[in-house]
C-alpha positions in Angstrom: 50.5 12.0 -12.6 50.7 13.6 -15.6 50.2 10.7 -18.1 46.6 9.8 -16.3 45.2 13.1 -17.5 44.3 13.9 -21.1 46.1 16.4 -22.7 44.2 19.5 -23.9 45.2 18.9 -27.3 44.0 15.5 -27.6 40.2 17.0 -26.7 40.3 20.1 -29.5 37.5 19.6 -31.5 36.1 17.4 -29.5 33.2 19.7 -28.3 32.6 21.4 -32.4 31.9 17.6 -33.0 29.3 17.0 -30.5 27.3 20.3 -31.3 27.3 19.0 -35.0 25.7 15.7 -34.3 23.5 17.4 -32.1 22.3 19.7 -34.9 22.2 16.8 -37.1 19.6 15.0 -34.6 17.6 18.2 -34.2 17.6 18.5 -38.2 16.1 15.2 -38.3 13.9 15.6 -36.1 12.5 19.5 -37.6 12.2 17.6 -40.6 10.0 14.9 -39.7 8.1 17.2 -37.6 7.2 19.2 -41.1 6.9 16.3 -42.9 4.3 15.0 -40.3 2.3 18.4 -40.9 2.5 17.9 -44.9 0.6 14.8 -44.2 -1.9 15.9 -41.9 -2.5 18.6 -44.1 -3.3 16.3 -47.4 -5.8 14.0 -44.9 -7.7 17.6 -43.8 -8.3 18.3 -47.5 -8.9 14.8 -48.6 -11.8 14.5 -45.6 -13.0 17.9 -46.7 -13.7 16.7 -50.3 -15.2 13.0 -48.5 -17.6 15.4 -46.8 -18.7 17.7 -49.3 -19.4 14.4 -51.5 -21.4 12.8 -48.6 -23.6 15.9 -48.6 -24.1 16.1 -52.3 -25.4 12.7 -52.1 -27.4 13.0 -49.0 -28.6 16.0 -51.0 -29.7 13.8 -53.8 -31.5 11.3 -51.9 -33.5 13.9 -49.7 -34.7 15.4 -53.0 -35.7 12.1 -54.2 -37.3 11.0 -50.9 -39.3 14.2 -51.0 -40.6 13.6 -54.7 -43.4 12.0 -56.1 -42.2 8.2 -56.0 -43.8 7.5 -59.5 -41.5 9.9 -61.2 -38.5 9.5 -59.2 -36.4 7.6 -62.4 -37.4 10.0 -65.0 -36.3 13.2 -63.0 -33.3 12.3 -61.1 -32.1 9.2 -63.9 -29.6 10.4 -66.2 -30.7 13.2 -68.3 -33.7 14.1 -66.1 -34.5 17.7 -64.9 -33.4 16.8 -61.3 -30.4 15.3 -62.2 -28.8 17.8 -64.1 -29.6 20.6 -61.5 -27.8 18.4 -59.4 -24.5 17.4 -61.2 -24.2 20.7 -62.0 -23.6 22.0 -58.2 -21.3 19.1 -58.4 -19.3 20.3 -61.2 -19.6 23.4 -61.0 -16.2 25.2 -61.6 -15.2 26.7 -58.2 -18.5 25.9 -56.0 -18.3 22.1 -56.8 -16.1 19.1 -56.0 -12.7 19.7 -57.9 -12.9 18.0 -61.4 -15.8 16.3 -60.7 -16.5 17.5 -64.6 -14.0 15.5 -66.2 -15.9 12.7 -64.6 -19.4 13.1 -63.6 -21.9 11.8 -61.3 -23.6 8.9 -61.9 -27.3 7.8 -60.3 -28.2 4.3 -61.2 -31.7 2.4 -60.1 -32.4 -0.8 -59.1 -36.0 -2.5 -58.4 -36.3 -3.8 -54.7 -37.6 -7.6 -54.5 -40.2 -6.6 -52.7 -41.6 -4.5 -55.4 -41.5 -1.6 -53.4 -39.9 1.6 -54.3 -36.5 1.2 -55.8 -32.8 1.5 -54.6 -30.9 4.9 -56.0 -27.1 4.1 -56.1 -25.3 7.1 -56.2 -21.8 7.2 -57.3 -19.2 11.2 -57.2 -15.9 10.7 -58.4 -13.1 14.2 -57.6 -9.8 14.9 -58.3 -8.0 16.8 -55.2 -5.7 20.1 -56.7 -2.6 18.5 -57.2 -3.6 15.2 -58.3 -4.1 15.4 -62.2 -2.7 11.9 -63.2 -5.0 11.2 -66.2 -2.1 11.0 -68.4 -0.5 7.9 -66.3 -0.8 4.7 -67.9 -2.3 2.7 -64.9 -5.2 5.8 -65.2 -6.0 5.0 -68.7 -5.9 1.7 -68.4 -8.2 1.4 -65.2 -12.1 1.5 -66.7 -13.2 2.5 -62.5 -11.1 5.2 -62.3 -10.3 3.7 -58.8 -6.4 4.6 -59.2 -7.0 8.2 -60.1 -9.9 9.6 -58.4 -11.6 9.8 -55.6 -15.0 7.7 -55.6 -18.0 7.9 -53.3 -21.2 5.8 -53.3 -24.6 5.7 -51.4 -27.6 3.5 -51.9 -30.6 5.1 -50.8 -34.2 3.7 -51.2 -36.7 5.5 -53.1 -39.7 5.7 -54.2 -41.4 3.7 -51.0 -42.0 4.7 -47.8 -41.9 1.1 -46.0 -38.5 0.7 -46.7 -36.5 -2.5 -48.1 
């Protein structure tokens, strides 16, 4: 009866084994749960910046809604009074998008076909902390700037009150 059971020393280690693999599994498994909050952590701060650019630009186009439509282009085009108040919340070091200086804002204008008022395209480009790649080649080589920074364009029209 002897030979059906296993001997005692054929079983040592046996149990040192199983409590490594199972602190192997539970390793893996910490890991990915950190990893997982790494990620969620980038998205929080990459919708943060979305949002603060959405409301810049909302920002924008309320001002120019509320302006006298005849002037709209000279004060909020490039250069104008309204404009550079503007951008420079936007780039503002520490209040503003981060380096949204390096590359700035950009409003463009656009007559409607009907002649009435004109459509405002308005285009913020950021850099999250962290993400300062303007020395990579496929940066400096990319005109957009759609491989290093963030972009984010409205159209809004202006300058009519009837609409497109």
């Amino acid at each position: 009866m002897n030979t059906l059971r296993p001997s005692r020393r054929a079983q040592d280690g046996a149990f040192l084994l199983e409590a490594l693999i199972a602190i192997l599994v539970f390793s893996f498994g910490v890991l990915g749960i950190v990893g997982l909050q790494a990620r969620a952590l980038k998205a929080v701060g990459d919708a943060q910046y979305r949002g603060e650019a959405a409301f810049y630009a909302e920002t924008l186009a309320g001002r120019m809604w509320a302006h006298d439509p005849t002037d709209v282009q000279n004060y909020f085009g490039a250069g104008g009074a309204g404009f550079n108040a503007w951008s420079g919340q936007i780039t503002a070091a520490g209040s503003g998008l981060p380096r949204a200086s390096i590359n700035p804002p950009t409003v463009a204008f656009t007559a409607l076909n009907s002649g009435n008022g004109m459509m405002a395209t308005i285009t913020i480009y950021w850099q999250a902390p962290g993400e300062e790649r303007d020395q990579e080649p496929a940066c400096q080589a990319d005109a957009t700037l759609l491989k290093c920074y963030h972009k984010y364009i409205t159209d809004a029209v202006v300058g009519s009150n009837t609409g497109a």
